[in-house]
N, C-alpha and C positions, 0 to 999 in steps of 0.2 A: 450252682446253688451256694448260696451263704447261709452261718451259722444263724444269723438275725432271722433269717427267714422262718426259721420253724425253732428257736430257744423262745418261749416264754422269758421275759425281760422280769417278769414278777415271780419265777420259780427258778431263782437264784441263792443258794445257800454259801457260805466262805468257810462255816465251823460246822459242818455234822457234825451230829452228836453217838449215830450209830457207830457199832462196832462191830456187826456180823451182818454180813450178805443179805438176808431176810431183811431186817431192822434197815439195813441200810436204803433199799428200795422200798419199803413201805415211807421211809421218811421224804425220799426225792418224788413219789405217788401222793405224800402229802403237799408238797410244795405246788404241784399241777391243780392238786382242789384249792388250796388257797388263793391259789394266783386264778380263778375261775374257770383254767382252763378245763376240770374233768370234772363230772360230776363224783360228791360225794357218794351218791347210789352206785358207781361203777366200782369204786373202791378195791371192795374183794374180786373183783372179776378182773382187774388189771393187773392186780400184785399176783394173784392165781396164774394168769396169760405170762407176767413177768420171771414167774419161779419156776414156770411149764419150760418155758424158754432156756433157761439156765439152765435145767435138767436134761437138756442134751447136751451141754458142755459150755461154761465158762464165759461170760462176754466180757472179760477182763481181757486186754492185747496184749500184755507188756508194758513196760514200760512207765508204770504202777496209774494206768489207767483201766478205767473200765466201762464197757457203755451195753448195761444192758437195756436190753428193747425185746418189745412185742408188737405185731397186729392182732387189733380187736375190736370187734363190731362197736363197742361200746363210745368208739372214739369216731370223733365224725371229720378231722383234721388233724395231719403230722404237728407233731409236737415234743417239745423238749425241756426236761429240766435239767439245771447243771450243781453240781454238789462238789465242794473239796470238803476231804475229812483231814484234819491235821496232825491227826493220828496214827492215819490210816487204817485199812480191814481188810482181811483177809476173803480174797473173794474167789479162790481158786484159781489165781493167775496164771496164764502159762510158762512165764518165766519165774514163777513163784515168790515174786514180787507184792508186797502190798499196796493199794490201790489208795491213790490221794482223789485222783479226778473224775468224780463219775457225771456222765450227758447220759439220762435217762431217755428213751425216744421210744415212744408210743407212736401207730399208726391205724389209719382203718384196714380195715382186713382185707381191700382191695388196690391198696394202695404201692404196690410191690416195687414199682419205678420209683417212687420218692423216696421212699423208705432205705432201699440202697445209696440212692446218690445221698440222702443224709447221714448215712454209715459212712462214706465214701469221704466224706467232706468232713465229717467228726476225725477220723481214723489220717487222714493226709497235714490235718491242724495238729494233732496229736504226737504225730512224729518229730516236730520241731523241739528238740528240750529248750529252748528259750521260752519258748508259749507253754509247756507244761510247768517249768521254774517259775514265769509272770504269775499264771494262775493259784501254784501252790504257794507264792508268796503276797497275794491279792489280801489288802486289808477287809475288802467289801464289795458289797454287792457292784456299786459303782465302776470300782475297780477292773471286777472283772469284766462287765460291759464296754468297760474302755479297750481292752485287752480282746477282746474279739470282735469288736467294732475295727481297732486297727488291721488285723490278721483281714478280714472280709475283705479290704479295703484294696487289700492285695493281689487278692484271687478275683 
């Protein structure tokens, strides 16, 4: 599985604006309705599914990434937005680290095989600090589609 497969090309952010864990997923939940991947009606029921999720512990890895995810009926295909804050936010990290890189990834609620290999595939990109460094220093949108466009290319 490749990043291109299930990232949304049009729910790419380079500057969040958020600075707390809530804010910061309702803004990467905005990016999926603009880019027409979700609907607007789903809204509260995916940042709800997304914050239900969190509430059993952290989907921040290390490494001042963080990819949190849900399954929920409301979603009819895997999907993903991707968000650097240049800030950073605190999102309850395990090595207590604040988080630059976040891949939002929604799935349907039956969807349990993709949904890991897309954790799997986020999470193995993620470890490279050269690919975390490209992306936190990504001008734009472009940018970063270059930036996992090559990585893909490899796997």
């Amino acid at each position: 599985m490749k990043v291109l497969d299930f990232l949304s090309k049009k729910a790419i952010k380079v500057n969040l604006a958020s600075t707390t864990k809530k804010d910061t997923i309702e803004e990467l939940v905005d990016l999926l309705i603009a880019s027409g991947d979700i609907s607007k009606k789903d809204r509260a029921q995916l940042i709800e599914a997304l914050m239900a999720r969190e509430a059993l512990g952290s989907t921040a890895i290390g490494h001042n990434v963080g990819i949190p995810h849900a399954k929920t009926d409301c979603i009819k295909r895997l999907v993903a937005a991707l968000g650097v804050s240049q800030k950073g936010v605190d999102f309850d990290s395990l090595d207590g680290e604040p988080v630059y890189i976040f891949f939002l990834l929604v799935a349907p609620q039956d969807s349990a095989g993709p949904h890991l290999k897309a954790l799997a595939c986020i999470s193995r990109l993620t470890k490279d600090k050269f690919f975390r460094d490209s992306l936190k220093q990504a001008k734009d949108e472009k940018a970063v589609l270059k930036i996992i466009s090559h990585e893909d290319e490899k796997n």
